[in-house]
C-alpha positions in Angstrom: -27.5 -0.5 -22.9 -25.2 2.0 -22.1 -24.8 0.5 -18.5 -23.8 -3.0 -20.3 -21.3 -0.9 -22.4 -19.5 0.8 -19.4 -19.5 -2.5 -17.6 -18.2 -4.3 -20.4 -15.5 -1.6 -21.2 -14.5 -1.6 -18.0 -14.2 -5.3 -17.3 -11.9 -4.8 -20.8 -9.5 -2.1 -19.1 -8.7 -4.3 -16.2 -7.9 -6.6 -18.0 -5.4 -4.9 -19.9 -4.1 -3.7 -16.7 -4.1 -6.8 -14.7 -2.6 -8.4 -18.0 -0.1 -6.1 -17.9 0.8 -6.1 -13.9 1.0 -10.7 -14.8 3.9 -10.0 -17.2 5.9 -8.4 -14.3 5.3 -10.2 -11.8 4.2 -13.4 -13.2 6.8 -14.1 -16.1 9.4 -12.4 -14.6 8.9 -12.3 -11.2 9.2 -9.0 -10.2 6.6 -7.6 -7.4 5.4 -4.3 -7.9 2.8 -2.6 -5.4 2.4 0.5 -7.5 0.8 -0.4 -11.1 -1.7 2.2 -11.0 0.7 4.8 -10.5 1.4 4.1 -14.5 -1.9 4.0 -15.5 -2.3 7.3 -14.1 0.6 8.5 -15.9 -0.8 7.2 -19.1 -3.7 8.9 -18.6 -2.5 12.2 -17.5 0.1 12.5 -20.6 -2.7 11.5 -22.7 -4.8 14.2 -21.8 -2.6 16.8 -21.1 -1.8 16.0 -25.2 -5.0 15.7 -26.1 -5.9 19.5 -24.6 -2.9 21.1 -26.2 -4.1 19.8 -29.4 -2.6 16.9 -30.0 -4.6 13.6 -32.0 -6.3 11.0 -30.1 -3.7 8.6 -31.5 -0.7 10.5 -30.8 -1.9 11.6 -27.0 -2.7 7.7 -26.4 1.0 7.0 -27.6 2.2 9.8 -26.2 0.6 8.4 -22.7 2.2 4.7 -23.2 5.4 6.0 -23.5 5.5 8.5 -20.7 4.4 5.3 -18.6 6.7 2.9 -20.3 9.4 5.6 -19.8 8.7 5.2 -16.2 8.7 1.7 -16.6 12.3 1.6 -17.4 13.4 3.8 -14.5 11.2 1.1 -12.5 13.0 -1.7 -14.3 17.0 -0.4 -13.6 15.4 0.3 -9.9 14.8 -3.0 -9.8 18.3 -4.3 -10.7 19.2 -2.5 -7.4 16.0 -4.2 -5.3 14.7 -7.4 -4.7 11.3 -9.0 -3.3 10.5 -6.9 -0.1 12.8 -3.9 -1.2 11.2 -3.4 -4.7 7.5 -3.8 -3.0 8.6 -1.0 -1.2 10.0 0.9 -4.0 6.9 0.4 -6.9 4.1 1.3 -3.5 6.7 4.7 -3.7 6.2 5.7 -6.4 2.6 5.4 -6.6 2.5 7.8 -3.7 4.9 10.2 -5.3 2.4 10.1 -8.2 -0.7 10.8 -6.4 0.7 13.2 -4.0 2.7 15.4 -7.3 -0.5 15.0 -9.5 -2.2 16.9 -5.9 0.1 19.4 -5.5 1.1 20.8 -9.4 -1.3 23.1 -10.9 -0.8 22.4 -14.6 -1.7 18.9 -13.6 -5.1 20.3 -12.0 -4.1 19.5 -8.5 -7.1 17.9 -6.3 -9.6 18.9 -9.5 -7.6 16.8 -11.9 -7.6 17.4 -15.4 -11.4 18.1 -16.6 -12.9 18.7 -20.4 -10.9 16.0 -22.1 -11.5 15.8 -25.6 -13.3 12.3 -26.6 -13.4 11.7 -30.5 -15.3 8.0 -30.4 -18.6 7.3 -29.4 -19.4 4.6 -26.2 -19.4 2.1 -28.8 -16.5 2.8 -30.0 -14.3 3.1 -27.0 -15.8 -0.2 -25.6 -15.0 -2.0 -28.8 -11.1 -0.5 -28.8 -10.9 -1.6 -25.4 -12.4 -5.3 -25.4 -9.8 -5.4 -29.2 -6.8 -4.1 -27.0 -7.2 -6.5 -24.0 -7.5 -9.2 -27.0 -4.8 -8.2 -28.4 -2.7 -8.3 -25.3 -4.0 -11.7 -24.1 -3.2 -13.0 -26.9 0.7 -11.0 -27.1 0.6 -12.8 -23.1 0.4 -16.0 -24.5 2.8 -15.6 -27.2 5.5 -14.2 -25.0 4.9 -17.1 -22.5 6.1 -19.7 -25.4 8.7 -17.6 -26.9 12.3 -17.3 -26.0 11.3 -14.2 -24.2 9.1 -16.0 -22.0 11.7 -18.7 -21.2 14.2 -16.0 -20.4 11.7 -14.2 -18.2 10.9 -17.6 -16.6 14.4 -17.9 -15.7 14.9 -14.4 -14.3 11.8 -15.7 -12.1 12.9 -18.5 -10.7 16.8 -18.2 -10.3 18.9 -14.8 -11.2 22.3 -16.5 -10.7 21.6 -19.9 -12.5 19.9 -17.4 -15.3 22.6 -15.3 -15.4 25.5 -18.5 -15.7 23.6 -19.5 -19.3 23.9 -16.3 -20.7 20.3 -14.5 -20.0 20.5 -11.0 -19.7 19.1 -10.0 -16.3 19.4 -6.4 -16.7 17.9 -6.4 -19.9 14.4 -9.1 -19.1 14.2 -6.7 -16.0 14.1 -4.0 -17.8 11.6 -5.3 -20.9 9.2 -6.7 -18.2 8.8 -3.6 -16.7 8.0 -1.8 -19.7 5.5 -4.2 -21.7 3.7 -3.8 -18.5 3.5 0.0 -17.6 3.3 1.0 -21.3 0.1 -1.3 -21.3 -1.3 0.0 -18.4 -0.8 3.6 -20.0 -2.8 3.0 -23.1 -5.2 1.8 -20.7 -5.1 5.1 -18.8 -5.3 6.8 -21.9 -8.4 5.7 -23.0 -9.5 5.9 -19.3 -8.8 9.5 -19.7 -10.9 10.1 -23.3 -14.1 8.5 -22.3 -14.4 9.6 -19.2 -13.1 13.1 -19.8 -12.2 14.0 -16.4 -9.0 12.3 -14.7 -8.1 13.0 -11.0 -5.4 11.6 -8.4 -7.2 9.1 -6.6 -8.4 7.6 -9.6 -4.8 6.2 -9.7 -4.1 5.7 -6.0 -2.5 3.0 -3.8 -5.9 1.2 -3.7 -6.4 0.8 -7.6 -2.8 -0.7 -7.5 -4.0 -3.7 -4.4 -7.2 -3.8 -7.2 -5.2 -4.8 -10.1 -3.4 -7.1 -7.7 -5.8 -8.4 -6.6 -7.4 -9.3 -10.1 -3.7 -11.2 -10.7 -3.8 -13.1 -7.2 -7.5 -14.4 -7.6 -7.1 -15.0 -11.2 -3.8 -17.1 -11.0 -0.3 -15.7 -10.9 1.7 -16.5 -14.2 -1.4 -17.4 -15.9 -2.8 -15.0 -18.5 -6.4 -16.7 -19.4 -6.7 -16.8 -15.3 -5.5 -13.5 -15.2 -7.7 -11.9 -17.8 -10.6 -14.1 -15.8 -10.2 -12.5 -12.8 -10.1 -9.1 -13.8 -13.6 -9.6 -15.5 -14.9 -11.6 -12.0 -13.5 -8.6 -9.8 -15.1 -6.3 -11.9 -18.5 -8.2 -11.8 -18.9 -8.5 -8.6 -19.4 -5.5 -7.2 -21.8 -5.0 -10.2 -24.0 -7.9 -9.2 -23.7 -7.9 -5.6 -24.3 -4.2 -4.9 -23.4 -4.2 -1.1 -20.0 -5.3 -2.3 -19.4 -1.5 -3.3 -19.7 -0.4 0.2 -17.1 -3.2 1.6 -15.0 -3.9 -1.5 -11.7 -3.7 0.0 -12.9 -5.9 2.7 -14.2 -8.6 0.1 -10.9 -8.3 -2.2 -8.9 -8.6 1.3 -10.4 -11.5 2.0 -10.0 -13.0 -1.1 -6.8 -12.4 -1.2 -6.1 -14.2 2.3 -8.3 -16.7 0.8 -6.5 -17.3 -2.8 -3.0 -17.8 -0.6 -4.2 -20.2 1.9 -6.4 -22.5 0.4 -5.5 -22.0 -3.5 -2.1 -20.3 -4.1 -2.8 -20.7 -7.6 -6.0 -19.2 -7.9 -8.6 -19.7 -10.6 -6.8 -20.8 -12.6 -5.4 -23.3 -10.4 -8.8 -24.2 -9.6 -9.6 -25.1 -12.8 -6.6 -27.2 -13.4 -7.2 -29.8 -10.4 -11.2 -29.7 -11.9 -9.8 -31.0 -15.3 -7.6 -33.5 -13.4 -10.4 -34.7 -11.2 -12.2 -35.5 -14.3 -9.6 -37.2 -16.5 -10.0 -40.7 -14.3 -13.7 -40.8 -14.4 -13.5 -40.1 -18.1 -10.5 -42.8 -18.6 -12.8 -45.1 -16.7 -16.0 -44.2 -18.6 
C-alpha cells in the first residue's frame, strides 16, 4: 500500500510541475530548460523554514515565493532573451543552482539538507498532492479561456502584433514565469517534508529535460495532455523496471519520437482518434 501511495504522490507532483513548466512555455511561449532549478528552490526554502521553526504552511509558502521570486527575475530576463537565448539562460540557472546548493554550507553542500520536519502522514501528503495538481489543472484550464490566456496566447504567437492591440508583453512575461515557478516550489516543498532529506542533484539539469519531457510527450499547450503525460512518464519506469536503468535513453527517444511523427503529442494523438471516428459514427 505504501508503494501505491508513493507512486501515486509522485505521479501527483509531476504533474504539478509539468503543469506548471505548460503555462510557460505552452500559453505563453516562453522556453525554459531549467524548471527544476525552482523546484529545488522551493524545496530548499521550505525546509530551511521548516528547521528554524517555522509551520508547515508558512515554510511551504515561504518556498513558493522564494521560487516565484525567482521566477520574476526569470520573467524580466526573458524580456531581454528570446527562443535559443532564453534556453540558454533558464539551463543557467539550473546549474548555478545545483553547483551554489554544492558549494554553501548552510545549504548542506553535497549532504543536502537532512532531518526535515514532516507533520502529515503518507496519507496525507499523497492526498495534498493529488488535491494540489487538481487544483492546478483545473486553474490551467481556466487561465486557457480567460483573458489571461488570450493575452498569453498572443505573447506566443506574435510579440509585435500583441504588442500593437495593447497586451502588455512585459507584464504576461512576467506572470507566466511566476504561476509556473511558484507552482513548481510548493511542489518542492512538499517534496522536501515527505521525504525529509533534500540534496542538489535531486533538482539537477536532468529533472528539468524530465519535466520537459512530460510536457513534449503529453502535448505542448495542452493541460489534460500535459497532466497525462506526467502520470505515463512516471509509470513507466514503475512498470517496466529496465526502464530505470536506461530512462534518459527512453525519454530521449521519445522525445525525437513525439517531434517527428506527432509534434502534438498525446494529446494530439487523441484528437486525430476522435476525428477518425466522427465519420464512421456520422455514417452509422
Amino acid at each position: 500500500m505504501d508503494y501505491y501511495l508513493s507512486v501515486a504522490t509522485f505521479a501527483a507532483l509531476h504533474i504539478i510541475l509539468a503543469v506548471g513548466l505548460n503555462l510557460v512555455m505552452g500559453f505563453c511561449g516562453q522556453v525554459s530548460l531549467g524548471h527544476a532549478a525552482f523546484y529545488g528552490i522551493g524545496a530548499y526554502a521550505s525546509a530551511l523554514l521548516s528547521v528554524a521553526g517555522w509551520s508547515f504552511p508558512v515554510a511551504m509558502l515561504g518556498g513558493m515565493l522564494a521560487a516565484g521570486a525567482l521566477g520574476i527575475v526569470t520573467g524580466l530576463a526573458a524580456l531581454r532573451f528570446r527562443e535559443d537565448f532564453l534556453a540558454i539562460a533558464t539551463m543557467a540557472i539550473g546549474f548555478i543552482f545545483v553547483g551554489t546548493a554544492r558549494k554553501l554550507s548552510w545549504l548542506g553542500g553535497e549532504m543536502g539538507i537532512s532531518k526535515i520536519p514532516s507533520p502529515l502522514s503518507k496519507h496525507e501528503y499523497a492526498w495534498l498532492a493529488m488535491a494540489a495538481a487538481l487544483v492546478l489543472i483545473l486553474f490551467s484550464l481556466h487561465v486557457r479561456r480567460s483573458w489571461m490566456g488570450r493575452a498569453f496566447s498572443g505573447v506566443a504567437q506574435d510579440e509585435v502584433q500583441a504588442q500593437t492591440i495593447g497586451i502588455d508583453i512585459a507584464g504576461y512575461k512576467i506572470a507566466a514565469f511566476f504561476l509556473g515557478t511558484a507552482s513548481a516550489g510548493f511542489a518542492g516543498g512538499l517534496y522536501a517534508h515527505m521525504t525529509q532529506l533534500i540534496v542538489p542533484d535531486a533538482f539537477g539539469f536532468v529533472v528539468s529535460i524530465s519535466i520537459l519531457a512530460m510536457v513534449v510527450v503529453g502535448g505542448v499547450g495542452s493541460t489534460l495532455g500535459v497532466a497525462t503525460g506526467a502520470v505515463v512518464l512516471t509509470l513507466m519506469p514503475e512498470v517496466f523496471r529496465i526502464i530505470n536503468d536506461y530512462k534518459l535513453l527512453v525519454y530521449g527517444g521519445l522525445l525525437l519520437g513525439v517531434m517527428m511523427f506527432s509534434p502534438q503529442g498525446l494529446a494530439g494523438l487523441l484528437a486525430q482518434a476522435r476525428a477518425a471516428l466522427r465519420p464512421r459514427q456520422e455514417g452509422v
